[in-house]
C-alpha positions as CSV (number, residue, x, y, z in Angstrom):
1,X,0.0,0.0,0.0
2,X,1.1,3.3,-0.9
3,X,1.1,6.6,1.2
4,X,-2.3,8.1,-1.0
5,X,-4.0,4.6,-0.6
6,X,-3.2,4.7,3.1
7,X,-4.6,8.5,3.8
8,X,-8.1,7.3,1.7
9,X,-8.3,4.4,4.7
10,X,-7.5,6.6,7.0
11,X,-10.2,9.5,5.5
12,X,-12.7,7.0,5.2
13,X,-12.5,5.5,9.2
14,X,-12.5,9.4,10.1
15,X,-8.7,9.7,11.4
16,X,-7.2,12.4,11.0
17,X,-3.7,11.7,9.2
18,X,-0.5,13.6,11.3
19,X,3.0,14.3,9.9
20,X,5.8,15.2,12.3
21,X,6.8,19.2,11.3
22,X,10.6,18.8,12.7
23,X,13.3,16.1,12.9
24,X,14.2,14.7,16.5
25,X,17.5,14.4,17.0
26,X,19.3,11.2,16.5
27,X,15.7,9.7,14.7
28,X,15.5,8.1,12.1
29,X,15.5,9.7,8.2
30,X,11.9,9.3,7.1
31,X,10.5,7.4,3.9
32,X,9.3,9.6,1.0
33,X,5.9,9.4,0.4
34,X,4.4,8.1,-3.1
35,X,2.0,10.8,-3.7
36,X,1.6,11.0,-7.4
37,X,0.6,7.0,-7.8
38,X,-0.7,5.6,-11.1
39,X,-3.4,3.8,-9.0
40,X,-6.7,3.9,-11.5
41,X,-10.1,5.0,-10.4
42,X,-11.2,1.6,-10.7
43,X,-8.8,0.4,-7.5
44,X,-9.2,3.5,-5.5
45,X,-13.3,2.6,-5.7
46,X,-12.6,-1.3,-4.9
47,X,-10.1,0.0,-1.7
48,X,-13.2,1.9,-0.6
49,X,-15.7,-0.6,-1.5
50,X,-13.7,-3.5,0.6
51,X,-13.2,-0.4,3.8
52,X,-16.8,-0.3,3.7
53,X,-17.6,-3.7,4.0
54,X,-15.4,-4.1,7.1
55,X,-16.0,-1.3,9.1
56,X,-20.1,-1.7,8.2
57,X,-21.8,-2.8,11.5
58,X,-23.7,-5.5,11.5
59,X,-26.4,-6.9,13.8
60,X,-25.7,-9.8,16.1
61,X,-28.1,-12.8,15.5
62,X,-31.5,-12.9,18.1
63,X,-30.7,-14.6,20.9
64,X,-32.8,-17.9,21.3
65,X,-32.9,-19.9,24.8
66,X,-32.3,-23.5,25.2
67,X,-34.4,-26.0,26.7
68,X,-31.3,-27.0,29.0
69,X,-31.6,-25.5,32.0
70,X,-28.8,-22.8,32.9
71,X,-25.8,-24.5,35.0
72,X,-24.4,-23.1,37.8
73,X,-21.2,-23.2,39.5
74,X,-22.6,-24.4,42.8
75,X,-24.0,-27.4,41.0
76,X,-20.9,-28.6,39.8
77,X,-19.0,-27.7,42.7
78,X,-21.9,-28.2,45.8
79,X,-22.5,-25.1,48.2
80,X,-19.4,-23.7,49.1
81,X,-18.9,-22.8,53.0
82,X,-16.0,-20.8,55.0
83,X,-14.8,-22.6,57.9
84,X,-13.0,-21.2,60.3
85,X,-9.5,-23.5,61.1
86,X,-10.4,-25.3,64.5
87,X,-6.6,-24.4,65.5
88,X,-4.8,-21.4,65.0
89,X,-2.0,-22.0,67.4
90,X,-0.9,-24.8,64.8
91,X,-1.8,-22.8,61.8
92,X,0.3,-19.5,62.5
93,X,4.2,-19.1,63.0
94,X,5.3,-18.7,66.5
95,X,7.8,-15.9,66.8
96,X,10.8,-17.4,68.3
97,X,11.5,-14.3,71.5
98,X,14.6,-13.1,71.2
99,X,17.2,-13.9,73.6
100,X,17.1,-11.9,76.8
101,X,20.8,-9.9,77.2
102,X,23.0,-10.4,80.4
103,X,23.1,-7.2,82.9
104,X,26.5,-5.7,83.3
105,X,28.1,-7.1,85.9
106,X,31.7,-7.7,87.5
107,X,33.3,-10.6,89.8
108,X,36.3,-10.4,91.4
109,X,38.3,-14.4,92.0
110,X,40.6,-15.2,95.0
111,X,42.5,-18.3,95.2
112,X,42.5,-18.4,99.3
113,X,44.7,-21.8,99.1
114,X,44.7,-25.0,97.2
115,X,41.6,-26.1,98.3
116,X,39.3,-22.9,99.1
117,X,38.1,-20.6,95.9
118,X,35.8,-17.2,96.9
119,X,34.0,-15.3,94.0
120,X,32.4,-12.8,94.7
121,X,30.5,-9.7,93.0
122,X,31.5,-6.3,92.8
123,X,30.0,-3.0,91.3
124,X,30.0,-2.9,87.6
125,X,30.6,1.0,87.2
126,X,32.8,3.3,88.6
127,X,36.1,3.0,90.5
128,X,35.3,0.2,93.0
129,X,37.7,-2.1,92.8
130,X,39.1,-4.7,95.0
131,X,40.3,-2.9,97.9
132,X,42.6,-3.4,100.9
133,X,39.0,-3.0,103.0
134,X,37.4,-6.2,101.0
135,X,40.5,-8.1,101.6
136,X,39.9,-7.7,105.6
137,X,36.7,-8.5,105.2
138,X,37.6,-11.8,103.7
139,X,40.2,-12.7,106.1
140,X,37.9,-12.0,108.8
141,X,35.6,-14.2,107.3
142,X,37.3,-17.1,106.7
143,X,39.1,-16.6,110.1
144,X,35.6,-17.1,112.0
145,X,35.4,-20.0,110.0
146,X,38.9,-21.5,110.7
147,X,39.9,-21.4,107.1
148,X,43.6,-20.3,106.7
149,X,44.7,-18.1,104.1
150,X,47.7,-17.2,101.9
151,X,50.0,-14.7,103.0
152,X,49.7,-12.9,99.8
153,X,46.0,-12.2,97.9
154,X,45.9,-11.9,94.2
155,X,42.6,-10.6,93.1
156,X,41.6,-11.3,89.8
157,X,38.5,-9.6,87.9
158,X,36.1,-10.4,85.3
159,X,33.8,-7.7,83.7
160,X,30.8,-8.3,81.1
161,X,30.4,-7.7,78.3
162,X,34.1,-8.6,77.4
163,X,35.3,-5.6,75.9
164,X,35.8,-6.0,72.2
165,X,34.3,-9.3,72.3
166,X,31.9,-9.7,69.5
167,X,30.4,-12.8,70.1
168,X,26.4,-12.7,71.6
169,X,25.9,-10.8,74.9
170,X,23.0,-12.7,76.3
171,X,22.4,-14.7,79.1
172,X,23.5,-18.1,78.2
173,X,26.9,-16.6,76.8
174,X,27.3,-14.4,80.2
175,X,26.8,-18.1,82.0
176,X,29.3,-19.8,79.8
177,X,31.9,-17.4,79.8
178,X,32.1,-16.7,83.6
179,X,32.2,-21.0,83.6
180,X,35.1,-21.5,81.2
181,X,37.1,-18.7,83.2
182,X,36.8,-19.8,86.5
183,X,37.2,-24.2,85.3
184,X,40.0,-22.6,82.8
185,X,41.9,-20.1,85.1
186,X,40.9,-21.8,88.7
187,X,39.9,-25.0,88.8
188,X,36.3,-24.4,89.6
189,X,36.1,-28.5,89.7
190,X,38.9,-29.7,91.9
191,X,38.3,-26.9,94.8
192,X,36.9,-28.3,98.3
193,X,35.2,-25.3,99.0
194,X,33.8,-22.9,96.5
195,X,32.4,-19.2,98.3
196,X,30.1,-17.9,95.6
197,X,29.0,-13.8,97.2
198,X,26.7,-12.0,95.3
199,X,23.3,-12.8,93.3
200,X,24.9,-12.1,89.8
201,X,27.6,-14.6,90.9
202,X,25.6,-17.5,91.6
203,X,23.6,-16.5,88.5
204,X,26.5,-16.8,86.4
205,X,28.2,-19.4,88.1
206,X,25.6,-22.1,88.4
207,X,23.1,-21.4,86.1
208,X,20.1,-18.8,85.0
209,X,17.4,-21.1,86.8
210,X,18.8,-21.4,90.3
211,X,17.6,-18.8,93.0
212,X,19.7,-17.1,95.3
213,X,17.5,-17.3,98.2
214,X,16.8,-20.8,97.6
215,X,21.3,-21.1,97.9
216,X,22.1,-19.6,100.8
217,X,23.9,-21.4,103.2
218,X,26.6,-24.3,103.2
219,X,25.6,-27.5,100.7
220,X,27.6,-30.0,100.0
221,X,27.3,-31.1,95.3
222,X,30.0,-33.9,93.8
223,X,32.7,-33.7,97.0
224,X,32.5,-30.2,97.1
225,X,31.4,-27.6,99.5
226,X,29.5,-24.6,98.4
227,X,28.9,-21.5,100.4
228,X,26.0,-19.0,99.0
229,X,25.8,-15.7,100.6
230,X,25.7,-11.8,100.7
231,X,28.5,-10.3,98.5
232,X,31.5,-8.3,100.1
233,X,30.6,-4.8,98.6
234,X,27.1,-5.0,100.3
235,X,28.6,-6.3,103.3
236,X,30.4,-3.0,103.8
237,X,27.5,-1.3,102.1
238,X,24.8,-2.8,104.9
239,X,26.3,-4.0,108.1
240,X,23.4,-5.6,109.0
241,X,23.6,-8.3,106.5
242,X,26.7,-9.6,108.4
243,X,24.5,-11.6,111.0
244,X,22.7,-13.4,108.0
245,X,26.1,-14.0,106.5
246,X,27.2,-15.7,109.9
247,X,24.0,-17.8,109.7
248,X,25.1,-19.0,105.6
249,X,28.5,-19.6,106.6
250,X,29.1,-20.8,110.5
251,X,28.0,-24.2,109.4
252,X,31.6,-24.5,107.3
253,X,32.2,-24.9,111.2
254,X,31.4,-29.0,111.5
255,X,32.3,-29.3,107.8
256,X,35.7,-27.9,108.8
């Protein structure tokens, strides 16, 4: 089809024909138009002839019924009815709760002799550190007790979270950390008789589940005795928790 056969289509659907006016840049170079064709009357009169018979409209055929009767869905299918699931618990994904993180805490470790560890907790800010004040305190205590004790004391401390540490900070890490230390640096396992001061401490050193309350006093686990009480900082915070220290520890006095 040529370019004047094309614009008597488009005259006869009613479109109007457009050309462009300017180039684009970078378009393509446009085809030259045949205007002056040698098509003959006859043709340009069949080409509207055939335009006419397609775009005609022509009436749809009558609609007739049929004798079947209509189907619907729900007769193939049967009444469809929403239930509601009986259990959603097993239906919906439980969120697993995220694990709980460890407080900031700090233990100080003294090797009293071959067979007698103490642990106890200290403040976890500030300047408090093991002083000359908490190591009369514990020879005092272990005196009352009959426990003899080195000469020399060489306090050693353990603060959490392990600066520069990137592994997890939670709970169960806290608890294995402080565990490897103290079987790694002290023996935890060999010792006769283990002083554990301080709630923190006995958290960390026996497990998340135990209770402190539940612990005081002097029991006796796999050959070893284990002394739960007060730790020294609130001992010299709170005299009056020294009488309920006597009460956890005198018993270390028939053990002894």
């Amino acid at each position: 089809m040529n370019e004047q056969q094309r614009q008597q289509y488009l005259g006869a659907m009613d479109i109007q024909p457009w050309f462009p006016r300017y180039a684009l840049p970078e378009a393509k170079p446009s085809s030259i138009c045949e205007w002056d064709c040698g098509i003959c009357p006859e043709e340009n009169q069949q080409a509207a002839t055939e335009l006419q018979s397609v775009t005609e409209p022509t009436s749809p055929a009558p609609f007739v019924p049929l004798d079947k009767p209509v189907m619907r869905p729900s007769d193939i299918m049967g009444k469809v009815t929403r239930t509601k699931p009986e259990n959603i618990a097993e239906t919906t994904p439980v969120k697993a709760s995220p694990a709980q993180l460890a407080e900031r805490f700090r233990l100080v470790t003294l090797s009293i002799n071959t067979d007698c560890l103490i642990v106890s907790e200290l403040p976890s800010t500030g300047m408090n550190q093991f002083t000359h004040f908490h190591e009369r305190l514990v020879r005092n205590l272990l005196f009352s007790v009959g426990i003899s004790v080195e000469p020399d004391l060489y306090p050693a401390l353990f603060d959490w979270p392990i600066v520069g540490n990137r592994m997890d900070q939670n709970e169960q890490a806290a608890y294995e950390a402080v565990h490897g230390y103290l079987t790694n640096q002290f023996g935890l396992r060999r010792r006769k008789i283990l002083f554990l001061l301080g709630r923190n401490c006995v958290r960390y050193t026996l497990g998340r589940d135990v209770d402190f309350d539940d612990l005081c006093g002097v029991s006796t686990d796999d050959h070893q005795i284990r002394v739960v009480s007060h730790s020294l900082d609130a001992l010299m915070k709170l005299p009056a928790l020294k009488a309920d220290t006597w009460r956890d520890i005198s018993p270390l006095l028939t053990h002894t």
